[in-house]
N, C-alpha and C positions, 0 to 999 in steps of 0.2 A: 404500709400496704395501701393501695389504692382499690376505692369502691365507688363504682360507677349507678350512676342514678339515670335513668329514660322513662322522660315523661312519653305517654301514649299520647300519638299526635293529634287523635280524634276528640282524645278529652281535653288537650292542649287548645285546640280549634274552637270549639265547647267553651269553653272558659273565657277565648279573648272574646269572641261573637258576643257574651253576657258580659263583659265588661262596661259598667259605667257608662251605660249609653245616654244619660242626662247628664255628663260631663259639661261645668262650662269651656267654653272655646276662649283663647285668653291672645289678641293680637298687638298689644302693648300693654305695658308696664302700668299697674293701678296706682291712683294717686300716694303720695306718701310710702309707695311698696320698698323704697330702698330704708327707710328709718323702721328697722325692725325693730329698736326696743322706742320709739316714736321720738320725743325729743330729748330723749337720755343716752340718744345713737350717737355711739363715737366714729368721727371722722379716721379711721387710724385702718392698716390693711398689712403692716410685719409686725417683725418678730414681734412686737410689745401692742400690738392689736388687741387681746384679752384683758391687759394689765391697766389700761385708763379707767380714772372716774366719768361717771355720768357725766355727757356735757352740760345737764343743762346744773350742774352741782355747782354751787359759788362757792366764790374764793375762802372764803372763810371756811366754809365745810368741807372743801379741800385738805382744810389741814387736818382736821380728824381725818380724814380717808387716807393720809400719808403716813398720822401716827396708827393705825390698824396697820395699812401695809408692812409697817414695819415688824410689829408684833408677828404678822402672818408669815415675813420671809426671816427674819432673822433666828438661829440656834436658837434650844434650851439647854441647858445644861444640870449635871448631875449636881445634885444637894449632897451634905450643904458645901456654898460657895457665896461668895462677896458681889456676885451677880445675882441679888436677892431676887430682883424684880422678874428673872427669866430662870430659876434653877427651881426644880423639885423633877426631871427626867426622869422619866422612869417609875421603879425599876425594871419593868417588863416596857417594851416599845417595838413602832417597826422604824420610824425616820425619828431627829429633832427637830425637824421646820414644817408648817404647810408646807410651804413653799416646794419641798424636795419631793414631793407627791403630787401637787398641782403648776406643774413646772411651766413658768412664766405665765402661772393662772391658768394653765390650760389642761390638757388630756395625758392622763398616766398610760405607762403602755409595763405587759407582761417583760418577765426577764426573757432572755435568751432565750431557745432550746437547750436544758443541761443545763444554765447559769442558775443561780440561787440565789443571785441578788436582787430582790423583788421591791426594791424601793418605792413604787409606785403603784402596784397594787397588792392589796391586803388580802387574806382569806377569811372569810367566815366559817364557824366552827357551830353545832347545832346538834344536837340529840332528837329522836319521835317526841311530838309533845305526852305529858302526861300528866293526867288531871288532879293529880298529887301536887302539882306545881302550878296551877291555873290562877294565881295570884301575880309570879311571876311571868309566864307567859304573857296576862294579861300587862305587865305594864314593860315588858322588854320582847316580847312580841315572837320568842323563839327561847328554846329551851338549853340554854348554854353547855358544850361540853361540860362533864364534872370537874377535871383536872384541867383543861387547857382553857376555858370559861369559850366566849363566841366568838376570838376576834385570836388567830396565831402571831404570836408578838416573836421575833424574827433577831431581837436587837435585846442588850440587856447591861444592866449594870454592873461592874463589876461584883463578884460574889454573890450573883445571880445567873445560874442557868437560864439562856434563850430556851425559848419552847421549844425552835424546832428549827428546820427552814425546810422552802417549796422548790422545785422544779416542776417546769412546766416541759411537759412531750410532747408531739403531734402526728394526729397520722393524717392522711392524706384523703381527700372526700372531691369526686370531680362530679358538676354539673355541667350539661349541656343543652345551648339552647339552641331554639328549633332550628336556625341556621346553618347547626355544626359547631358552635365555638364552642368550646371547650373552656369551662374557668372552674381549676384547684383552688376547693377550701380546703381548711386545717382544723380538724378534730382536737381542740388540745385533753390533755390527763396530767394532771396532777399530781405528782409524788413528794410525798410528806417525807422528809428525811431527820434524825438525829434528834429525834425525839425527847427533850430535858427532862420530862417528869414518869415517863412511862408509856405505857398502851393506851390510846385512845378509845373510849368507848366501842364499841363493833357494830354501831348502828349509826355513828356517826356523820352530818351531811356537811359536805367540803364544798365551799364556792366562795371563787375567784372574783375580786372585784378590782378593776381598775377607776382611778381617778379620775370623774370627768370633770369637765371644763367649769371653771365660774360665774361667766358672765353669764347677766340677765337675772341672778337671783332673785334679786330685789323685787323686780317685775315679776317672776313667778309666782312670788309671796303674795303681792298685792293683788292679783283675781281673786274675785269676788268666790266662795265654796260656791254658791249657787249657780255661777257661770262653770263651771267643773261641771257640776253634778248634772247641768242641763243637756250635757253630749254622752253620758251615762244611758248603758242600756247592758244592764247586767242579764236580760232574761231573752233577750234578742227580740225585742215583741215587733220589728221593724225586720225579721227576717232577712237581715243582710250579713247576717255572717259574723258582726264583729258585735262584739259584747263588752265593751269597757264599762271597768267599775271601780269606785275609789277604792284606798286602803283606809282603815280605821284603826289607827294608832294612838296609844296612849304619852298624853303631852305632861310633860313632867314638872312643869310648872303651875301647871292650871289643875293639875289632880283630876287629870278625864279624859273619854278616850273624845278626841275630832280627826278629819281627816288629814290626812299622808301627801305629802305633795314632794318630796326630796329624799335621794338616795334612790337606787336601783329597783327596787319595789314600793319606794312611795311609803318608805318605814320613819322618815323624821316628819312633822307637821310644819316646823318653820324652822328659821336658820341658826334661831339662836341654839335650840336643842343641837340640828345639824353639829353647830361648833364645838359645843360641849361633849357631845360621844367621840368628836377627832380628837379633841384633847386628852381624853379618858383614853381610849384603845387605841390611837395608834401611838400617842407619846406618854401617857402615863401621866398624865397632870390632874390635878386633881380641881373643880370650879364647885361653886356654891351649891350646883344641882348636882356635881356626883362627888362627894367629898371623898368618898376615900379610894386607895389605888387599885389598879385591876388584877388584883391577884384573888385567885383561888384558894381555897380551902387546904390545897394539897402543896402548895407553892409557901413553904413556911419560909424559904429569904428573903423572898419577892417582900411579904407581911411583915417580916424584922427590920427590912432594911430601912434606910433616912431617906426624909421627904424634906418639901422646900415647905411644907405649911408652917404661918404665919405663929410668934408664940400664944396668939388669941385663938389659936386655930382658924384663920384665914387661908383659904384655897390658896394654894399654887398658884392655879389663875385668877389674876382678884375680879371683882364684877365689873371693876372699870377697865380693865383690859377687854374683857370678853363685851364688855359694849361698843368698845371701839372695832375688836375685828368682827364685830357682828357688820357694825355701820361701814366700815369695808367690803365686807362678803356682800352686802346691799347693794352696792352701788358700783361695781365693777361693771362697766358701760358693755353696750351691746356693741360691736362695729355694724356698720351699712355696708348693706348687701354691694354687689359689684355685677356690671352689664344688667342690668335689668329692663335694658331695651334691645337688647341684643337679641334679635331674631332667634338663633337656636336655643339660646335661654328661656325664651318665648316658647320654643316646642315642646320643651324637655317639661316647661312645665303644666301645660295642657297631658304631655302621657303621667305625668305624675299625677293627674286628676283622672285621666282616664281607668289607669293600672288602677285607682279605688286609694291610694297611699294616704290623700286627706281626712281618708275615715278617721287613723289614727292620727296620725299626724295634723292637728285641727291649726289651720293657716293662722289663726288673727283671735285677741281677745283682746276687751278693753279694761284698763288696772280699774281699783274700786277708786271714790273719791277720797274715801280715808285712810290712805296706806299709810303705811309706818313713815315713809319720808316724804314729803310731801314732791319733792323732785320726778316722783314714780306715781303720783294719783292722774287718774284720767287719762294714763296713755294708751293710743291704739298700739299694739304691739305684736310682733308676726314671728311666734316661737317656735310653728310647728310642732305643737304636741297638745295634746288634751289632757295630759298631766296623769292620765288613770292607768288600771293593769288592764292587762290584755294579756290573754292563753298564747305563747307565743311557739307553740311545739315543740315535741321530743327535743329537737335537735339544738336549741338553747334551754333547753329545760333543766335547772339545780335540782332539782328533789330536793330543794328547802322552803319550808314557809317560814313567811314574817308576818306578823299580825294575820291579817283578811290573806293575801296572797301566796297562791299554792307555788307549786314546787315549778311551773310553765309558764308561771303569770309576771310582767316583767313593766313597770312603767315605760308610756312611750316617752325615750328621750326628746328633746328639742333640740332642733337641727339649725337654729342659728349657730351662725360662725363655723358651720361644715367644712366651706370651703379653706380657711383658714388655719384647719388643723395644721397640716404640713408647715405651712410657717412658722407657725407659733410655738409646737412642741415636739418638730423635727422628724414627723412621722404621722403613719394614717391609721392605725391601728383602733379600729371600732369594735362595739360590744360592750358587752359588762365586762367579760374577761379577752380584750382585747384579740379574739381569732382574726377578727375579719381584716388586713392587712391594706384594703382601701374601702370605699363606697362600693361598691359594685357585688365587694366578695360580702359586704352586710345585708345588702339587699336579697341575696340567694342564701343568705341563715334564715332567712324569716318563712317561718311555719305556721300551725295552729290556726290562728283568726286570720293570720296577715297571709294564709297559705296561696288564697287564689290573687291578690296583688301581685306575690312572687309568680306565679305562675304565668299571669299577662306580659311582666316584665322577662322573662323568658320566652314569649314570642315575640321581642323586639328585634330588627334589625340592628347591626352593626349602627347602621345611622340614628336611629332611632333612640341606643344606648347609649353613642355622646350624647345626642341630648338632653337624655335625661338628665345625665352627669353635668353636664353644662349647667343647668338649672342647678343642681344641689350644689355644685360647688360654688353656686352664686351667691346661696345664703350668708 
């Protein structure tokens, strides 16, 4: 069923007139603006564009970054097995490789419509919090189904029931801009099918997450908190509408909550955690900080069944593994931007200052000088994002929290390597849960803070909107 949205043209009119009128004017290309992760920007623009190490990484460190990749793309396999070094699978899971969710390092996309094969993105699984549980809350940041725990494992071992599986629906949502054009979004729902262990709690909050892209991690990591925190403005006291504020998640290693800087809501703090909850809930492995497997209370084969742990009791994952694909996930190079003197790309990115987009999306931060590799200290680097939540409206809104962030509040991604999705992972598929089927149709999801952006951008001409697009797919 199709629902049609019309903006009032007088409030339309109203909106762009207050648009960003101290917009800078931008008539070439700013120095160094193509080396967006600065000198750890890789030369590279196909299919294997995500996949390089930092340039400026030597030879030698190289080879760690080939034996992680390997760790990252290769199977695991069900325990026990004579592939000691990669089995303990399971027994609940949704893939056995990164790899097969971060495909060619890049962007997971939803199944089909009707398909149920959801390889690359995961759902989250979440009860109301309740203060009976504020231990746990406090250090996993959401109140895990009872029987199905937070994360729907999709894939199983044998002699263990899957949880369930997903299909994704869509209905139909058209916007139109002031010109007349006409562009269908897609509404997706959800449906939970074939349920392994029974009825899911009746309160339970269900949200879709696809796999984003790798590169730049490293460089994410390495901003300074205090450069974050300095584009913070949780109370609005600068009256502009947008309110971004960190998440404060608890770090599993350090035993305390610091800020969130990775995942969809800014719920992991650094990468190494990151790796460790993929290995936990999406394949079932088990590493030094989460020892044992993700099964529930209610899931007594999932708890009988055989693990790959070591006979000293050694993780699944040993810590020498997980430091290599950490130092992997690190240093997966940014690629350089492309035409950055090209006139329309020139335009596109003046109405992207105009439309207010930089608010959230913060162009440029410089890494600390003590980052974890030292290949990533000191760089100027042009992620496009401010790393924090932002209320992002109804219309992407889960009704789930994670630590600090409500059920609308959604970190802004970084829009390096935008334009390169389509090469990389064979598809343009944006969003946490993949609705938005190119740039254009993600730009008209955005609500809440980013409400009057979209709406400027909805007074663009045809001409106006390549432009735009020309700029982003320049990233």
């Amino acid at each position: 069923m199709s629902t049609r949205f019309r903006l009032s043209l007088a409030l339309l009119t109203t909106l762009v007139l207050s648009a960003c009128d101290d917009a800078p004017r931008f008539t070439h290309a700013e120095p160094g603006e193509a080396l967006s992760g600065g000198s750890a920007t890789v030369r590279k623009s196909d299919q294997n564009a995500f996949s390089m190490p930092s340039a400026n990484l030597s030879p030698v460190r190289r080879l760690d970054f080939s034996v992680g990749n390997s760790f990252f793309r290769s199977p695991w396999v069900i325990a026990p097995s004579t592939t000691t070094a990669r089995d303990g699978l399971g027994p609940l899971f949704n893939t056995n490789a990164c790899q097969n969710c971060h495909i060619k390092d890049g962007r997971g996309h939803p199944p089909e419509a009707g398909d149920s094969n959801a390889v690359s993105m995961l759902v989250r699984l979440s009860i109301p919090d309740d203060p009976a549980y504020a231990d746990l809350i406090q250090r996993n940041g959401v109140l895990p189904e009872p029987t199905y725990g937070g994360q729907l494992q999709d894939m199983s071992n044998p002699g263990v029931e899957p949880e369930g599986k997903v299909r994704v629906e869509y209905d139909a949502l058209t916007v139109n801009f002031r010109d007349g054009t006409a562009v269908e979004l897609r509404q997706p729902t959800l449906r939970i099918t074939q349920l392994g262990y029974g009825p899911m709690h009746p309160e339970t909050h269900i949200s879709a997450r696809i796999a984003p892209p790798m590169i730049g991690l490293g460089l994410l990591e390495a901003i300074a908190d205090d450069a974050i925190l300095a584009n913070a403005d949780p109370d609005d006291k600068n009256a502009d509408g947008i309110s971004g504020r960190p998440n404060w998640v608890w770090d599993d290693a350090q035993q305390k909550v610091v800020m969130g800087r990775f995942g969809w809501k800014a719920g992991q703090p650094n990468l190494n955690q990151q790796n460790v909850h993929a290995f936990s809930g999406d394949m079932g492995l088990t590493t030094s900080l989460r020892r044992v497997d993700d099964c529930t209370p209610a899931q007594t084969d999932c708890l009988a069944a055989p693990n790959g742990n070591g006979p000293d009791g050694e993780p699944e994952v040993s810590d020498n593994i997980l430091r290599l694909v950490e130092f992997y996930t690190r240093n997966l190079g940014v690629p350089a931007r492309r035409k950055v003197d090209d006139p329309q790309v020139l335009a596109g990115k003046n109405l992207f200052f105009e439309a207010g987009c930089q608010q959230c999306h913060t162009p440029s931060f410089k890494t600390r000088s003590d980052a974890a590799e030292p290949e990533l200290a000191n760089q100027n680097i042009r992620p496009y994002s401010d790393l924090l939540l932002h209320d992002m409206g109804e219309g992407l809104a889960d009704n789930r929290t994670e630590f600090q962030a409500t059920g609308r509040e959604w970190r802004t991604p970084p829009l390096w390597g935008l334009g390169l999705t389509g090469t990389v992972s064979g598809h343009t598929q944006l969003l946490h849960d993949g609705r938005a089927r190119n740039v254009l149709e993600a730009i008209l999801w955005h609500g809440g803070e980013a409400q009057a952006a979209q709406r400027r951008v909805l007074a663009f001409d045809a001409e106006q909107r390549e432009a735009l697009l020309a700029f982003l797919n320049s990233l």
